[in-house]
mmCIF file of the C-alpha atoms, coordinates in Angstrom:
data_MODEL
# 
_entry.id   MODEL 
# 
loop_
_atom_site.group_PDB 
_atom_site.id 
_atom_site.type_symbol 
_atom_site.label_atom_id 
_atom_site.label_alt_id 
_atom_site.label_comp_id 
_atom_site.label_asym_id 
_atom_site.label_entity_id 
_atom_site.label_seq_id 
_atom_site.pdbx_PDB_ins_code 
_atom_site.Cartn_x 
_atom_site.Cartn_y 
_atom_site.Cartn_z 
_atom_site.occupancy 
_atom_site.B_iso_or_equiv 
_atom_site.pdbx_formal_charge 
_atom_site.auth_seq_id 
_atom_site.auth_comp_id 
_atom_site.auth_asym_id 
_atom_site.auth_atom_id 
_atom_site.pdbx_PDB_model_num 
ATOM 1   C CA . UNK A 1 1   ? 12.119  -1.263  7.812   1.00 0.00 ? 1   UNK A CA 1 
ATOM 2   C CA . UNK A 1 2   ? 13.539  1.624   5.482   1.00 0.00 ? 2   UNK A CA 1 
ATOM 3   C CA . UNK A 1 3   ? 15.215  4.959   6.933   1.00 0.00 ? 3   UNK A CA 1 
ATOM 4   C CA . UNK A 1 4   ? 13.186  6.506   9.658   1.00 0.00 ? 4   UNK A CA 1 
ATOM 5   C CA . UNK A 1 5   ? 11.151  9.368   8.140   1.00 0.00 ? 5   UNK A CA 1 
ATOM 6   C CA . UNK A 1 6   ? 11.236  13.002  10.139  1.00 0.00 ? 6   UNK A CA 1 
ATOM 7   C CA . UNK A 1 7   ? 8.057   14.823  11.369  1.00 0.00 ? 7   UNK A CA 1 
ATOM 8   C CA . UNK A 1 8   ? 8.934   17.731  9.808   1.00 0.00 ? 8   UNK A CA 1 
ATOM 9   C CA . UNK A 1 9   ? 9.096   15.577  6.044   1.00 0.00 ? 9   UNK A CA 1 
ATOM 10  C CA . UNK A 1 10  ? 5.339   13.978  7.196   1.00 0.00 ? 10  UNK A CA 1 
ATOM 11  C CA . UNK A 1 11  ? 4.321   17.714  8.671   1.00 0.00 ? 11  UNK A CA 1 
ATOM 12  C CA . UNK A 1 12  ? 5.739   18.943  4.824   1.00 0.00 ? 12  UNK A CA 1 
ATOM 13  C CA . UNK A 1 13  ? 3.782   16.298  3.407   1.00 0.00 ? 13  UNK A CA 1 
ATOM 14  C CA . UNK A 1 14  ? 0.386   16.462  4.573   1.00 0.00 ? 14  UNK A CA 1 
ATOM 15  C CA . UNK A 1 15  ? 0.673   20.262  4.677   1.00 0.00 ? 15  UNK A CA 1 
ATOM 16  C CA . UNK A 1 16  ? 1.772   20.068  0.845   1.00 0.00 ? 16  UNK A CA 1 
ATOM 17  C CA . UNK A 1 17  ? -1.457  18.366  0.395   1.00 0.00 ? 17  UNK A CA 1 
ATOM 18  C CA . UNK A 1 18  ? -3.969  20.696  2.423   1.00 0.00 ? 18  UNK A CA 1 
ATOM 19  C CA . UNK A 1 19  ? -4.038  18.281  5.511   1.00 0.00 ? 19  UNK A CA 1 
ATOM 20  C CA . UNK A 1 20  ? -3.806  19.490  8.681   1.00 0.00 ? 20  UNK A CA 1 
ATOM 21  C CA . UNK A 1 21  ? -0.940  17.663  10.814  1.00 0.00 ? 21  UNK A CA 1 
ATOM 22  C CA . UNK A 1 22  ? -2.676  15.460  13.279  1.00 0.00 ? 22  UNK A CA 1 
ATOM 23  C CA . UNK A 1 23  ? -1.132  12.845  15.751  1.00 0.00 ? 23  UNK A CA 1 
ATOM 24  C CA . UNK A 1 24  ? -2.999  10.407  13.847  1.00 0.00 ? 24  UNK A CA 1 
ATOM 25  C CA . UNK A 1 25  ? -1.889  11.394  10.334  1.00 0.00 ? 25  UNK A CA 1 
ATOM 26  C CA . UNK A 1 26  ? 1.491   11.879  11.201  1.00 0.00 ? 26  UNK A CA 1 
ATOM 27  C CA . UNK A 1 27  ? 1.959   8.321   13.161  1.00 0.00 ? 27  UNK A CA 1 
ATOM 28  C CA . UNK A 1 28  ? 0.371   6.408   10.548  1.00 0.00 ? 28  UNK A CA 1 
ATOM 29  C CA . UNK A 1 29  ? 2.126   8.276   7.357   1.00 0.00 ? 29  UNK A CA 1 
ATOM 30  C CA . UNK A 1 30  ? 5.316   7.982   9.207   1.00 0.00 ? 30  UNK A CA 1 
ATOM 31  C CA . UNK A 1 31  ? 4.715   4.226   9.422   1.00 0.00 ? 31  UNK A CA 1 
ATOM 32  C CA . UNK A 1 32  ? 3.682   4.041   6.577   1.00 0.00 ? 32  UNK A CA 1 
ATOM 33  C CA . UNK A 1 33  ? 6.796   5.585   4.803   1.00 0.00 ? 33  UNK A CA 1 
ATOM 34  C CA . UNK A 1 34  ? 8.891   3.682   6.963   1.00 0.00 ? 34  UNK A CA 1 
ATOM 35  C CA . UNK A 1 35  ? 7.872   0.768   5.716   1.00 0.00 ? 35  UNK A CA 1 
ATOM 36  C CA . UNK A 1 36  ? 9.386   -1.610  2.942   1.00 0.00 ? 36  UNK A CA 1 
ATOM 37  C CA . UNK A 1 37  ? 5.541   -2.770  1.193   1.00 0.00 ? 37  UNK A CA 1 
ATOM 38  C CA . UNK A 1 38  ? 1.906   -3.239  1.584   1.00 0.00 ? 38  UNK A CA 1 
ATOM 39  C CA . UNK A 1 39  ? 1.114   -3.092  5.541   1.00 0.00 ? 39  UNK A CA 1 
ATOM 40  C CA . UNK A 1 40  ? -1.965  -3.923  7.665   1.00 0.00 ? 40  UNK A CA 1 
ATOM 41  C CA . UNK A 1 41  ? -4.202  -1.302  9.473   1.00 0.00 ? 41  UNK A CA 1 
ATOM 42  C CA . UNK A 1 42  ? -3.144  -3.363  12.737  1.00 0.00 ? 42  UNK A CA 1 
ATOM 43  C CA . UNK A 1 43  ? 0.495   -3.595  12.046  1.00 0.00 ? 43  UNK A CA 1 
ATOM 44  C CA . UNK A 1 44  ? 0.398   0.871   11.717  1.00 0.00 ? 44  UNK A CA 1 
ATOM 45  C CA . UNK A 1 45  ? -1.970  0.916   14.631  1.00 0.00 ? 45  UNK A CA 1 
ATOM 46  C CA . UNK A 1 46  ? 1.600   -1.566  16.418  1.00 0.00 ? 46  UNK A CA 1 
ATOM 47  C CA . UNK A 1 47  ? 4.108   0.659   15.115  1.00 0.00 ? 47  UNK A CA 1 
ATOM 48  C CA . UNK A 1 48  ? 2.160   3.755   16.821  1.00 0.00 ? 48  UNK A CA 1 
ATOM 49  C CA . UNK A 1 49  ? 1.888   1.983   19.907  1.00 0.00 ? 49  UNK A CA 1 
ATOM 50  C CA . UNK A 1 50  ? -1.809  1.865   20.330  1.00 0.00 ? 50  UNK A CA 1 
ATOM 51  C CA . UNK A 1 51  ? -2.300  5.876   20.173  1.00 0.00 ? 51  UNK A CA 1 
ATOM 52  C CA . UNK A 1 52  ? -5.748  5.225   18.379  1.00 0.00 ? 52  UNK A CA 1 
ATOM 53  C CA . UNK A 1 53  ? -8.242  2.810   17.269  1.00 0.00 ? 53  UNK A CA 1 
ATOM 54  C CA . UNK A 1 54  ? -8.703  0.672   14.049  1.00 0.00 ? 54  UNK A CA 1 
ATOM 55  C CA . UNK A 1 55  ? -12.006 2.636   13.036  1.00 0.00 ? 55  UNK A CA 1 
ATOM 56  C CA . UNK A 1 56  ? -9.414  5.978   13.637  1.00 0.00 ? 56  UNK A CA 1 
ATOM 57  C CA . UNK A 1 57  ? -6.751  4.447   11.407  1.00 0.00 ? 57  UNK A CA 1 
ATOM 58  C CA . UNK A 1 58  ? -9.308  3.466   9.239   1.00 0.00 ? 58  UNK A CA 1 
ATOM 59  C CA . UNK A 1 59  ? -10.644 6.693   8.681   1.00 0.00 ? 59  UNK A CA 1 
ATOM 60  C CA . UNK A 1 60  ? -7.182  8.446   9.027   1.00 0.00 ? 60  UNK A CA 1 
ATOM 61  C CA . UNK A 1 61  ? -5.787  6.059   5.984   1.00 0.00 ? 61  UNK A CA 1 
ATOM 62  C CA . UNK A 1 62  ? -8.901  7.061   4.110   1.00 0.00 ? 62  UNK A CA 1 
ATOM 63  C CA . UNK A 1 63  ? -7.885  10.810  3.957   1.00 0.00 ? 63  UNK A CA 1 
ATOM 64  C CA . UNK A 1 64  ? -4.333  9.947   3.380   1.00 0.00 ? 64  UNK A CA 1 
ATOM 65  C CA . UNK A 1 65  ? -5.523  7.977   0.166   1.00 0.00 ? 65  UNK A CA 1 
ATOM 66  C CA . UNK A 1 66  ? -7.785  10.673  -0.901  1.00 0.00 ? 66  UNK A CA 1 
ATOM 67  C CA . UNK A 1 67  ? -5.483  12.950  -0.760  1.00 0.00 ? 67  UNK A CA 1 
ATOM 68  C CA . UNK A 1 68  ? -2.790  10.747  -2.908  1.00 0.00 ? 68  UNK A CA 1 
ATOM 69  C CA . UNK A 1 69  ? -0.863  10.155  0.212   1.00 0.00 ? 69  UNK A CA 1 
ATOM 70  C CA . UNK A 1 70  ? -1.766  6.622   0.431   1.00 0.00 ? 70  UNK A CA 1 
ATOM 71  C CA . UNK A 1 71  ? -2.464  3.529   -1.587  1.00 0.00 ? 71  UNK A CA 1 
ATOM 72  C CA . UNK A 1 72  ? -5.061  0.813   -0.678  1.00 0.00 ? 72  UNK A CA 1 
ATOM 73  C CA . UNK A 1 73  ? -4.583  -2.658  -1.938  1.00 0.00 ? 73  UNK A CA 1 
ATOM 74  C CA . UNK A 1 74  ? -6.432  -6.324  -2.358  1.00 0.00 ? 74  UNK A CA 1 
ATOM 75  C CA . UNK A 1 75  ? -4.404  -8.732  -1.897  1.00 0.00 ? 75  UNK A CA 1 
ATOM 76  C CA . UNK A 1 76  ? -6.746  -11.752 -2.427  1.00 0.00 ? 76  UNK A CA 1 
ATOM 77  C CA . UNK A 1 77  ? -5.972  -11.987 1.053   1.00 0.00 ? 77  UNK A CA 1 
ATOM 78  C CA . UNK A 1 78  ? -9.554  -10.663 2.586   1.00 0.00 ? 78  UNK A CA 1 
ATOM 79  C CA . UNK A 1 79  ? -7.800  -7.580  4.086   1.00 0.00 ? 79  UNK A CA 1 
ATOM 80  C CA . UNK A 1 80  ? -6.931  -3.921  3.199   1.00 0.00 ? 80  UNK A CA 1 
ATOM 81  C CA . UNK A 1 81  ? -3.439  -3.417  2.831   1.00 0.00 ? 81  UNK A CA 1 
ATOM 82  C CA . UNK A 1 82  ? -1.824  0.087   2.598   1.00 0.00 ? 82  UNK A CA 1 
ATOM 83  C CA . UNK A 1 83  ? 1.451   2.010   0.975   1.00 0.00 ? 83  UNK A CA 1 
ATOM 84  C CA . UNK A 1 84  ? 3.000   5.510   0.806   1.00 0.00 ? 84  UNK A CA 1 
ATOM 85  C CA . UNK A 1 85  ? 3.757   4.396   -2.866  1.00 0.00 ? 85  UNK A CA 1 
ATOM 86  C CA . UNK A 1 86  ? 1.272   6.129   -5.167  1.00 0.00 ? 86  UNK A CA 1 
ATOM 87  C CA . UNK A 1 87  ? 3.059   4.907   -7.967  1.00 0.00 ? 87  UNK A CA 1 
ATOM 88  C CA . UNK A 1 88  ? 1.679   2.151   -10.423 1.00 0.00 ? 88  UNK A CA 1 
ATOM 89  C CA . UNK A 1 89  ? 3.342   -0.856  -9.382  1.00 0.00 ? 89  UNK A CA 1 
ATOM 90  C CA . UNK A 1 90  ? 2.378   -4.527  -8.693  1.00 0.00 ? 90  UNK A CA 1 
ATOM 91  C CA . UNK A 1 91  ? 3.333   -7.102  -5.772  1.00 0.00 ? 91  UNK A CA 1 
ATOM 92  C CA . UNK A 1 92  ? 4.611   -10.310 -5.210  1.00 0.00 ? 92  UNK A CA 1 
ATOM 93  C CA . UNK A 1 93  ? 3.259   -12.244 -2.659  1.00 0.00 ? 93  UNK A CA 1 
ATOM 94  C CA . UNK A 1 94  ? 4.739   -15.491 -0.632  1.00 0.00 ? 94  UNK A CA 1 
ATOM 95  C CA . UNK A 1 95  ? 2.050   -18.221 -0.440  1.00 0.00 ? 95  UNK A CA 1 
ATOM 96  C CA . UNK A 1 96  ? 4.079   -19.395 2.668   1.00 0.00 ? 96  UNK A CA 1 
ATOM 97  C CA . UNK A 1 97  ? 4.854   -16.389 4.366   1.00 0.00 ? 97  UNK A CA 1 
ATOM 98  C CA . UNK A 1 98  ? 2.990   -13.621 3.256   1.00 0.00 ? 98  UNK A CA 1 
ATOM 99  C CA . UNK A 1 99  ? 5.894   -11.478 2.156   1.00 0.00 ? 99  UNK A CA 1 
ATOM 100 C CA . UNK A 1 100 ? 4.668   -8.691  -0.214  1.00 0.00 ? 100 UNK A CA 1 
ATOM 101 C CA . UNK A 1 101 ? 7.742   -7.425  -3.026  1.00 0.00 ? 101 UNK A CA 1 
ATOM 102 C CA . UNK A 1 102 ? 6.751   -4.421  -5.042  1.00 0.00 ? 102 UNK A CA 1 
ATOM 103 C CA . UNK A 1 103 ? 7.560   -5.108  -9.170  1.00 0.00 ? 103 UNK A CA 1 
ATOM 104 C CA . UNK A 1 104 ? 8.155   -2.732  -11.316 1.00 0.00 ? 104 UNK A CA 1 
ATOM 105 C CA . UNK A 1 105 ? 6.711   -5.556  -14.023 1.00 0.00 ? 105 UNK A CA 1 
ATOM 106 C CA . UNK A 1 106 ? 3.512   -4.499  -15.774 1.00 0.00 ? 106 UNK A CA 1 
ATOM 107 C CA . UNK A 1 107 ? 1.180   -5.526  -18.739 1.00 0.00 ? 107 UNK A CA 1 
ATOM 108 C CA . UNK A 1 108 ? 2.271   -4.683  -22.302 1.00 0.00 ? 108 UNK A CA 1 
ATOM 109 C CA . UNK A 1 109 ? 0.968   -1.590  -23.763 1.00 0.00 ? 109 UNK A CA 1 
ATOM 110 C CA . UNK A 1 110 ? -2.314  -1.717  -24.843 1.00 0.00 ? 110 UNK A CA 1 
ATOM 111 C CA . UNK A 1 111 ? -3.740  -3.773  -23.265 1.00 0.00 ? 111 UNK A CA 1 
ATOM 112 C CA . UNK A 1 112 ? -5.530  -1.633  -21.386 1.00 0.00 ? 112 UNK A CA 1 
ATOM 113 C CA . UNK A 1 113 ? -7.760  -0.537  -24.297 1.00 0.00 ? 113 UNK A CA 1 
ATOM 114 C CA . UNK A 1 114 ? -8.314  -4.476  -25.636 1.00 0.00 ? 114 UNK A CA 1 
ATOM 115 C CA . UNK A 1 115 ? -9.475  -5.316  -22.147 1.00 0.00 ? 115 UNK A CA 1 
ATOM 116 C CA . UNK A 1 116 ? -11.902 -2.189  -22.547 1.00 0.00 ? 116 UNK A CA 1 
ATOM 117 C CA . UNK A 1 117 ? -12.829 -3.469  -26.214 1.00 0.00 ? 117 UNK A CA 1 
ATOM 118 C CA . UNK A 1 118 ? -13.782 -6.698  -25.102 1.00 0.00 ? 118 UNK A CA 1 
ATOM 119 C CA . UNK A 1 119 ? -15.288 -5.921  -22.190 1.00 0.00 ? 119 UNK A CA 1 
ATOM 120 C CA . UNK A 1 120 ? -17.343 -3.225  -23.895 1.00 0.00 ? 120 UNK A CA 1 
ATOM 121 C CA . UNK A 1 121 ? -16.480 -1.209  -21.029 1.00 0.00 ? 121 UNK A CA 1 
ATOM 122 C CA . UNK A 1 122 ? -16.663 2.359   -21.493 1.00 0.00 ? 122 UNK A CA 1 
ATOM 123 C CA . UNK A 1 123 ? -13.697 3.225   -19.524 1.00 0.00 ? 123 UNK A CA 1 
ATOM 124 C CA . UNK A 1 124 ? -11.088 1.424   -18.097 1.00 0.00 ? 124 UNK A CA 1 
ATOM 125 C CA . UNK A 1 125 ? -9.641  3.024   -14.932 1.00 0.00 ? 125 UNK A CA 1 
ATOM 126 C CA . UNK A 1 126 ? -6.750  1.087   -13.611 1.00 0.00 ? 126 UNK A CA 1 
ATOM 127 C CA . UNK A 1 127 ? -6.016  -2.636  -13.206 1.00 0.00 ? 127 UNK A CA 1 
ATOM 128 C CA . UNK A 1 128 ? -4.015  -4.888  -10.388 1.00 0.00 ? 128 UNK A CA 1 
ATOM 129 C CA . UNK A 1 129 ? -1.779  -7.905  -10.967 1.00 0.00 ? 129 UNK A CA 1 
ATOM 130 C CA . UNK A 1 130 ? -0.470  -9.645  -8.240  1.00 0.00 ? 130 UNK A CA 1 
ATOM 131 C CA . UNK A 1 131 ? 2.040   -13.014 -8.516  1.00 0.00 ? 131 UNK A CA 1 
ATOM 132 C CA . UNK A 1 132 ? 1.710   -15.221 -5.834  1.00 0.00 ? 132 UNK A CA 1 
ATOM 133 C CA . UNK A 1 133 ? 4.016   -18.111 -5.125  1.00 0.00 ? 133 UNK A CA 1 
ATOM 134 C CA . UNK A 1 134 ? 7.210   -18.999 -2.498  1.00 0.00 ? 134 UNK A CA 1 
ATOM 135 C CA . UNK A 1 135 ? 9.540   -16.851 -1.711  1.00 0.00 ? 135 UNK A CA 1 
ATOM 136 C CA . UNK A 1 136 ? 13.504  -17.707 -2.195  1.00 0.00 ? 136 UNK A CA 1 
ATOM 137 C CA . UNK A 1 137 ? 13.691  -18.207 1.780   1.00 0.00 ? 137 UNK A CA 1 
ATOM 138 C CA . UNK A 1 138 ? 10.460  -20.363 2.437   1.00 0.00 ? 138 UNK A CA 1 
ATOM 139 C CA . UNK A 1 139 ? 11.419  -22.504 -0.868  1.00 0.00 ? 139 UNK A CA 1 
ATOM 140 C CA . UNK A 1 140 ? 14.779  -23.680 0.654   1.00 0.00 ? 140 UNK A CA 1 
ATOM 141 C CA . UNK A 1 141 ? 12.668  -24.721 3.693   1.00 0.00 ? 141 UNK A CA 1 
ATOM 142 C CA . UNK A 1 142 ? 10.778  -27.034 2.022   1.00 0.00 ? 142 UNK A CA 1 
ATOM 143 C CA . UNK A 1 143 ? 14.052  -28.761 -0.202  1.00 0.00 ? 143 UNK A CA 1 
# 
């Protein structure tokens, strides 16, 4: 876990955005701040020691990534993942233990506009790349 984040920085936050202050949107930006990458709705709804439901955090996280709080990602893992980071970024994820590294690595320039070209896509919004493979830890398991 990083530094512990204050209420009053959260209660700055959401106010900075037009968000009211809630128990809800405080626990679960605080957690979510706190954290070093990509968590689980059930790992915040841990952290906050059970102070609300999954269809709460759920709808919670929704507001906090509407309001460019909050980042929702894919994995390829089935499940919603979520980040304070708004910034474009890309993960690395251990096939063995599921840890999740933020890279600063992205595709060249351009290629944003080929992809478009050969899709004959109108618009190209944004685009994910994940790496998946074993971690340094879980690879000197296996040797």
């Amino acid at each position: 876990m990083k530094q512990s984040i204050t209420t009053d920085r959260v209660n700055g936050e959401l106010r900075a955005v037009g968000l009211r202050a809630t128990t809800q949107r405080v626990a679960l930006l605080q957690a979510l701040l706190s954290s070093e990458g990509p968590v689980s709705v059930e790992a915040l709804t841990k952290v906050s020691k059970g102070a609300f439901d999954l269809a709460t955090a759920y709808r919670t996280l929704d507001a906090l990534v509407i309001a460019g709080l909050a980042k929702r990602i894919e994995l390829s893992q089935g499940r919603a993942l979520f980040e304070a980071s708004t910034e474009h970024h890309h993960h690395a994820v251990c096939t063995t233990c599921g840890k999740i590294k933020d890279i600063d690595a992205c595709l060249p320039h351009g290629i944003d506009a080929r992809v478009q070209k050969a899709s004959g896509f109108a618009v190209i919004n944004e685009h994910s790349l994940e790496f998946f493979g074993t971690c340094t830890p879980c690879a000197k398991k296996k040797i």
